[in-house]
C-alpha positions as YAML, in Angstrom:
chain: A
units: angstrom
residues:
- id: 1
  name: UNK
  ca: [-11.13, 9.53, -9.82]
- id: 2
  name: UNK
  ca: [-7.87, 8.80, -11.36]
- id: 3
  name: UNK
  ca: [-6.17, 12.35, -9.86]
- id: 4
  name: UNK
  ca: [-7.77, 12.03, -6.28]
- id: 5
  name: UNK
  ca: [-5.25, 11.29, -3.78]
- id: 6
  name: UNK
  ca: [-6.32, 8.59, -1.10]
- id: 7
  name: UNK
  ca: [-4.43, 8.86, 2.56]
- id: 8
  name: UNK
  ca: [-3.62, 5.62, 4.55]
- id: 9
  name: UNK
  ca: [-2.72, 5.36, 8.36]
- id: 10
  name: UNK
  ca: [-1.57, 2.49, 9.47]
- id: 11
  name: UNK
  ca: [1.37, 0.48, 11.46]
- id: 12
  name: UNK
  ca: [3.92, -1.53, 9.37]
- id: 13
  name: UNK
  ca: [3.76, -5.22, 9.56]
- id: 14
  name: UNK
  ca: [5.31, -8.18, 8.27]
- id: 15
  name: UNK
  ca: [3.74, -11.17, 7.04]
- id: 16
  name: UNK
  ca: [5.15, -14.44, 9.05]
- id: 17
  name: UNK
  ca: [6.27, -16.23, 5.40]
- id: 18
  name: UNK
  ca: [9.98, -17.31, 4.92]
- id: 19
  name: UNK
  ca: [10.68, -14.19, 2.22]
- id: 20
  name: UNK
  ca: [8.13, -11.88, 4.20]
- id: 21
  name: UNK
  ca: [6.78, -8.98, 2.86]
- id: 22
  name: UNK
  ca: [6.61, -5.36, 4.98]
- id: 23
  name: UNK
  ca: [3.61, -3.48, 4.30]
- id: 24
  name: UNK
  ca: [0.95, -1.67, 5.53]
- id: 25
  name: UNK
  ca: [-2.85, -2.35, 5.43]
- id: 26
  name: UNK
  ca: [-5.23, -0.76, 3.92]
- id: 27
  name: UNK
  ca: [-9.12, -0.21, 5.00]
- id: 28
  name: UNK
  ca: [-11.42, -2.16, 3.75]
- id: 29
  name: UNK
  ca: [-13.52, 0.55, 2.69]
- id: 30
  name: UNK
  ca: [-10.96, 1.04, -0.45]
- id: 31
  name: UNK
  ca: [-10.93, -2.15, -0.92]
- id: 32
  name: UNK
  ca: [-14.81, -1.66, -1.93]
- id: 33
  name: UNK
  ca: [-14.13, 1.63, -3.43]
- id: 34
  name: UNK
  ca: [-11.74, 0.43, -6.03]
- id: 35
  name: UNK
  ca: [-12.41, -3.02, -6.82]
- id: 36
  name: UNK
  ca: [-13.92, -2.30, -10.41]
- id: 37
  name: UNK
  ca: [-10.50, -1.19, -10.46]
- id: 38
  name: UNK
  ca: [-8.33, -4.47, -10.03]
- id: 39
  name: UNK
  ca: [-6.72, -6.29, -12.21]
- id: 40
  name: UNK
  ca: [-6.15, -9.97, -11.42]
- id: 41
  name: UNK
  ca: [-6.70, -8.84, -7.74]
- id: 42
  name: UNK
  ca: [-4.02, -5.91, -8.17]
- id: 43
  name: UNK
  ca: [-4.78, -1.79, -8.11]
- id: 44
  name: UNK
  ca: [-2.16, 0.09, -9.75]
- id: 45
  name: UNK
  ca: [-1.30, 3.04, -7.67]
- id: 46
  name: UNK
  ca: [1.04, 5.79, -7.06]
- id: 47
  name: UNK
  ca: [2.72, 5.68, -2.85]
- id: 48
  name: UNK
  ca: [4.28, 8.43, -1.23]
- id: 49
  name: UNK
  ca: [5.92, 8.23, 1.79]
- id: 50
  name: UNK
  ca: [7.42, 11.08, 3.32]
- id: 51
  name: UNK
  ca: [9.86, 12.03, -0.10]
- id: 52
  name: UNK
  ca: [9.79, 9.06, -1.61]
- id: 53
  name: UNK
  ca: [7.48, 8.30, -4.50]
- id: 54
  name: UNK
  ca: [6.66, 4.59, -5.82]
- id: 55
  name: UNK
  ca: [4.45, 2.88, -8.12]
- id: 56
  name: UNK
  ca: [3.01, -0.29, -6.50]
- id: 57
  name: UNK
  ca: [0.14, -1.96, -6.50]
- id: 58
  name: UNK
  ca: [-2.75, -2.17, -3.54]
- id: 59
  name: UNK
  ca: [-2.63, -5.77, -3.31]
- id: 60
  name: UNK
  ca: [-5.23, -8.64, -1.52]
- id: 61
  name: UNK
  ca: [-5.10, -9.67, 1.70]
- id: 62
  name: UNK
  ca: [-7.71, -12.41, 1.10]
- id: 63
  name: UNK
  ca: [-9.89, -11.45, 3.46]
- id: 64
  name: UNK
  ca: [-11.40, -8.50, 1.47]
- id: 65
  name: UNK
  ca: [-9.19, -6.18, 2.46]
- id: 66
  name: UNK
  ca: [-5.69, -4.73, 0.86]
- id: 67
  name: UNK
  ca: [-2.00, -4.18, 1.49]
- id: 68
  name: UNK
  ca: [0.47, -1.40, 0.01]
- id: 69
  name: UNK
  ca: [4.09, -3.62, 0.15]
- id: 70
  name: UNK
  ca: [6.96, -1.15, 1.73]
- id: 71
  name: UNK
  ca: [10.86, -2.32, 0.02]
- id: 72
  name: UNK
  ca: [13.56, -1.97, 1.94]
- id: 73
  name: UNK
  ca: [14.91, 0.42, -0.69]
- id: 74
  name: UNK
  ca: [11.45, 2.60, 0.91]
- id: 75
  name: UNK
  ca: [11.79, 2.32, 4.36]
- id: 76
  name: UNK
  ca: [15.32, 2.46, 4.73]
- id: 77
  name: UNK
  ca: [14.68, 6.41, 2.69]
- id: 78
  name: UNK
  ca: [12.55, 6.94, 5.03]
- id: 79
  name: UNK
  ca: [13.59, 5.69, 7.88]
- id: 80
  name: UNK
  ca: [10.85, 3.51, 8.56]
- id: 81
  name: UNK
  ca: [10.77, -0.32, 10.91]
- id: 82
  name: UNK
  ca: [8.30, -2.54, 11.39]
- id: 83
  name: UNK
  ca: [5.84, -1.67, 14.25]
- id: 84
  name: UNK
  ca: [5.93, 1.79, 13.70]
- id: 85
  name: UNK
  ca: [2.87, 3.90, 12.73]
- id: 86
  name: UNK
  ca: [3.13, 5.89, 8.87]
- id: 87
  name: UNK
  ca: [0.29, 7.68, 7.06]
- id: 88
  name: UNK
  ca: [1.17, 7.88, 3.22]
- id: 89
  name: UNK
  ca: [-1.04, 8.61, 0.35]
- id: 90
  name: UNK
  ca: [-1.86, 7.22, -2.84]
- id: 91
  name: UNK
  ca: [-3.41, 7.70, -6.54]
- id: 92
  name: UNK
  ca: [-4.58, 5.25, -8.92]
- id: 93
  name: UNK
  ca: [-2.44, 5.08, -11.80]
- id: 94
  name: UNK
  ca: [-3.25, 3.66, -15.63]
- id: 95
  name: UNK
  ca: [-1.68, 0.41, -16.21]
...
């Protein structure tokens, strides 16, 4: 499992916290998929966006579902705002 590449669509949101992150959600059915995965809550993957390439983490919503954070470092690259719609990909990484 560790070289299969997973593939995300989703629009970029921001959480409504004073330091907000931007990120984009992730279905719950990886979420299910790779919880024997998770670390303290956390999935160690490998993003790519368009050119860019990141290592992140798939991270909990708390509602059983996950997140993949976008920087600004990211979506300015990329060109990417908040209430657009992205599909990127990911692979689990060793931590």
């Amino acid at each position: 499992m560790n070289n299969k590449r997973f593939s995300v669509s989703g629009k970029v949101e921001i959480f409504p916290l004073d330091n907000p992150w931007v990120y984009v959600s992730v279905h719950r059915k990886f979420a299910n998929l790779l919880k024997n995965k998770a670390d303290r809550g956390l999935v160690p993957i490998t993003a790519t966006l368009g050119k860019s390439t990141w290592n992140t983490s798939l991270m909990p919503m708390g509602d059983g579902t996950q997140f993949i954070p976008l920087s600004a470092k990211i979506r300015k690259a990329e060109g990417i705002m908040v209430g657009e719609s992205i599909r990127l990909s990911f692979a689990l990484r060793k931590r």
